[in-house]
N, C-alpha and C positions, 0 to 999 in steps of 0.2 A: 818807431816804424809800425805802420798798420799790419794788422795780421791781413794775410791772405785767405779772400774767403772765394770758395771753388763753385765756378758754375755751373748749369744744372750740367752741360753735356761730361764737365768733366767730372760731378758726382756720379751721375749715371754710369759713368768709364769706369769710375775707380770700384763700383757695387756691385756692379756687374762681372769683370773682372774676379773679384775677390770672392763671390758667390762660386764659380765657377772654379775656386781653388787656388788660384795665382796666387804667388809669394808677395808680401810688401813691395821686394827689390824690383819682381816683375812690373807690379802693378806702376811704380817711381816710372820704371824707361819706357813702358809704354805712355802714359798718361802726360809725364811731366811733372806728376805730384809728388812733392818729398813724401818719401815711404815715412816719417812719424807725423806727419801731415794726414794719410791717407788715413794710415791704422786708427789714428787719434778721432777724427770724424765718424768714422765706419763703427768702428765699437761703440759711440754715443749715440749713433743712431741706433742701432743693434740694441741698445739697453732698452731706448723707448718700445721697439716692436717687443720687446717680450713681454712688458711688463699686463698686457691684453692675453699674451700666451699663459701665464702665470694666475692669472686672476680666473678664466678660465678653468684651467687644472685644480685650483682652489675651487672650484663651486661643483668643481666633478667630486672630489672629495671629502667636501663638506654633505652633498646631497647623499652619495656613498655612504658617509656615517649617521644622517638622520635616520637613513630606510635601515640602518643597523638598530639605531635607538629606539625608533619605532616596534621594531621586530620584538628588542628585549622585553619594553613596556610590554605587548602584548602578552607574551611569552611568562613575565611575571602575575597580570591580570589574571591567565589561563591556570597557574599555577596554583594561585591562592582560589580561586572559585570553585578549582576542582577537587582544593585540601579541606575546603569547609565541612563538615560532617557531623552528622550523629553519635556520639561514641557510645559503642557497640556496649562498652563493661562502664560502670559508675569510678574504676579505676584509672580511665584514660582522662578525665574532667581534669581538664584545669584548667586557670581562667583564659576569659579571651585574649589578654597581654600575653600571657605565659604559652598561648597557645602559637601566636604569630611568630613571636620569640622563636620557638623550636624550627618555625618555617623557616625563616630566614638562616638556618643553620644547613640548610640540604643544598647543595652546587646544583641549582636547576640546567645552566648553560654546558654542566661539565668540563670546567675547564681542568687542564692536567697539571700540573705543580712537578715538573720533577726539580728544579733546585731548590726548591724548599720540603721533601718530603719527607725530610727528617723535623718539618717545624711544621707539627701538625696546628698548634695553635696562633702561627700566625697565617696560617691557612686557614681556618676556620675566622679568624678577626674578618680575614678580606672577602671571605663568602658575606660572611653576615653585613658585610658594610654596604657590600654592593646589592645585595635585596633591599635592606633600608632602604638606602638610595633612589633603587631605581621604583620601592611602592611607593617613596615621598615624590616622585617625579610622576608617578601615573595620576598621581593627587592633583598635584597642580595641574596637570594635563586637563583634569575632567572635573576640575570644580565647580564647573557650572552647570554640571548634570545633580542628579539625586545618586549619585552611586553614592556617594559619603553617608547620607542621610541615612540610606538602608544600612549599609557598613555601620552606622552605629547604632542602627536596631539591634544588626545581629547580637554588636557584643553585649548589649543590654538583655538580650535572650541567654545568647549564652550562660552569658553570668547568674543569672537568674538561675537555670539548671543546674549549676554549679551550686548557689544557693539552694535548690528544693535538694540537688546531691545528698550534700554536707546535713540539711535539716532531716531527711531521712534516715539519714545512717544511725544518728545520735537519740529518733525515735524506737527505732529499732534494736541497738543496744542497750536501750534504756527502758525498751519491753523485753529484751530477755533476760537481763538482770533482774528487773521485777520478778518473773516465770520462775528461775532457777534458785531465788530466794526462797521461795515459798518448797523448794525440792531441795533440800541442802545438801541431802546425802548424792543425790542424781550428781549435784555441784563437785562436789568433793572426789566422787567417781571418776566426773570427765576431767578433773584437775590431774588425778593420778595417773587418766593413763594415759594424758597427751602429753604432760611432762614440756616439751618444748615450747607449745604456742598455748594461750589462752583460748577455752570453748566457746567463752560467751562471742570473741571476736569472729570464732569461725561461723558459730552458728549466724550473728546479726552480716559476715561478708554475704554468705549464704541466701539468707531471706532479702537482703538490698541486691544482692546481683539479678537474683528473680525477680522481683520487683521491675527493677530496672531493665529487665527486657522483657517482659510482660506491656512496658512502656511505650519501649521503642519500637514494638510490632503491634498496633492496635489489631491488627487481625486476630492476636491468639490472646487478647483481653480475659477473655472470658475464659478463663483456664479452671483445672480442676483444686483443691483446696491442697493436695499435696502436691508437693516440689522436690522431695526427694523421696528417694527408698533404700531400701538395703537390699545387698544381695552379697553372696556367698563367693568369693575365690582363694582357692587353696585354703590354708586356716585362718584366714582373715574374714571378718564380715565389714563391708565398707558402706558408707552411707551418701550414697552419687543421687546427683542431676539426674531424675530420670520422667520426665516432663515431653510425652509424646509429640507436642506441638512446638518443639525446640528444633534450632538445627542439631543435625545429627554431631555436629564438634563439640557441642556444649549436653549433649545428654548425659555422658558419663565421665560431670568433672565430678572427681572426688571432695568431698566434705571433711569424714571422718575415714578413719582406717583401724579398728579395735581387734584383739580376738575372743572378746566379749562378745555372744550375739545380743545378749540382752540387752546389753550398753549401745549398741548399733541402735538398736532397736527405738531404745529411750532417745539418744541423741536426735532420730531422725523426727519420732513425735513433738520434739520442742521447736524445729525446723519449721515444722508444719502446721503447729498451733499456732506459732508467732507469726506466719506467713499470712494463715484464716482471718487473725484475729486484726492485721491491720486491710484485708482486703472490707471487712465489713467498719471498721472504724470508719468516720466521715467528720470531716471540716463545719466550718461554722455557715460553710454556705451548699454543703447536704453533700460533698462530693467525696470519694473516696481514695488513699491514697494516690493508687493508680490512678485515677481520672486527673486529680490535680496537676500527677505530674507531665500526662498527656497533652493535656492543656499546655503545658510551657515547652516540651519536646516538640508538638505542632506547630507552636510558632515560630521559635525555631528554626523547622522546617520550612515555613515559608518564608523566612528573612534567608535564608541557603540557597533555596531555589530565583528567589527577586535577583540576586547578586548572580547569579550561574548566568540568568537573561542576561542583566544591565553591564556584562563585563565581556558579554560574546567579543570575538575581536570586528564582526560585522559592524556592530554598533559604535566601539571602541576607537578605531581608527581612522573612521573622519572626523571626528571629535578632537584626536590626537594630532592628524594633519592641523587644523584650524589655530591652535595653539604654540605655546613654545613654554621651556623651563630653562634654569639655570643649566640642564647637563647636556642643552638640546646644541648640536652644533651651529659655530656660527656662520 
């Protein structure tokens, strides 16, 4: 036997009807349609009309999570351009890897974790995954720009500082070990009365830390031949930062701390001769410590600033519209 197939006035009847709420059994005595006849048509057609409803809904919520994707990538771009920096102490250097490294350890979005905030460490895995992620996703976004190219100036800069860092320190130490040979009893002095830390280390932190912001502030370049002094509190005489062209948080770091004034005294002379003695030293191409290192802090400086422009989100975002990555929705 042929099925029954309904014509239009009676699909109309039965959609019609059913739209407006009737029951099956209604829909049968009105119509004439067996009610698993009517349900059975109506819900197959009902399937096709959504499936446009659906696809829809899907493109509201795919466009929804791009303008989210977008937002992050910015958001990440904004984050690293604004963490690139000078480091203020010769203490905060470490390489360019190790530097991004750290980045990706800080919850930019601030997401809040209470079921897991007794699992600091798998909190921190999913911080750090999701910055990877989303700087390999700004990459692919804008590979067709020069941000990369600069981005791997910087860390050839970087590193480079890192290197004249580490080359400076070990010049330094290895002019005051020279200095305090030639003084032995001075040597032997400062051995007995710091007891805890090594002199020759405080004195070469001392003369690189000066150095090194002598550096990073070409304004106060031209400073005067001493970097520290002593001065007097309570029974102590101390041997501080005291460099009028400083900020005011770093003029009275402490060096030494004796209640020897004479050993202050000596301590800060060695400070100061070692300091004199590599301001007038010079390189094989006439330049002087400080100048050299100027030289590579400067540029530097300008691979910081290239990257601050080329990562604006003005620039950034129709760049990133025009594209797609693997985490881009579909």
């Amino acid at each position: 036997m042929r099925k029954r197939e309904l014509s239009d006035s009676e699909w109309n009847s039965v959609r019609k009807l059913r739209e407006t709420g009737a029951s099956w059994s209604k829909i049968q005595r009105e119509t004439g349609v067996p009610r698993r006849k009517a349900k059975q048509i109506y819900e197959a057609w009902e399937r096709t009309q959504s499936m446009p409803d659906l696809k829809e809904a899907r493109k509201q919520v795919a466009a929804e999570a791009f303008h989210k994707h977008i937002d992050s990538l910015l958001q990440i771009a904004q984050y690293v351009a604004s963490s690139l920096r000078i480091p203020q102490t010769p203490n905060d250097l470490a390489t360019a890897d190790e530097y991004l490294q750290s980045l990706w350890q800080i919850d930019i979005f601030n997401k809040n974790w209470p079921h897991v905030s007794e699992n600091k460490e798998y909190e921190l895995k999913s911080v750090n995954y999701t910055n990877e992620l989303l700087f390999q996703s700004l990459e692919h976004h804008t590979q067709t720009t020069n941000i990369w190219k600069v981005f791997r100036q910087w860390k050839e800069a970087h590193n480079s500082c890192v290197r004249a860092s580490r080359d400076l320190q070990e010049t330094v130490r290895t002019l005051v070990v020279k200095n305090l040979q030639k003084e032995f009893r001075l040597r032997a002095r400062l051995k007995q009365a710091c007891r805890k830390y090594d002199p020759v280390i405080r004195i070469t932190d001392a003369v690189v830390w000066a150095m090194w912001k002598q550096t990073v502030d070409p304004a106060n370049a031209n400073c005067d031949d001493e970097i520290v002094s002593v001065v007097s509190r309570g029974n102590r005489y101390e041997v501080i930062f005291a460099l009028s062209n400083y900020p005011s948080k770093f003029s009275n770091r402490v060096v030494f701390s004796f209640k020897d004034e004479s050993l202050a005294k000596e301590a800060a002379r060695v400070c100061n001769q070692s300091y004199s003695s590599l301001l007038k030293d010079k390189d094989n191409e006439g330049r002087t410590q400080i100048e050299a290192l100027q030289e590579k802090v400067s540029h530097l400086r300008d691979m910081i600033d290239n990257l601050a422009r080329m990562m604006h989100p003005l620039l950034l975002k129709p760049v990133i519209l025009r594209s797609t990555c693997e985490l881009c929705p579909a």
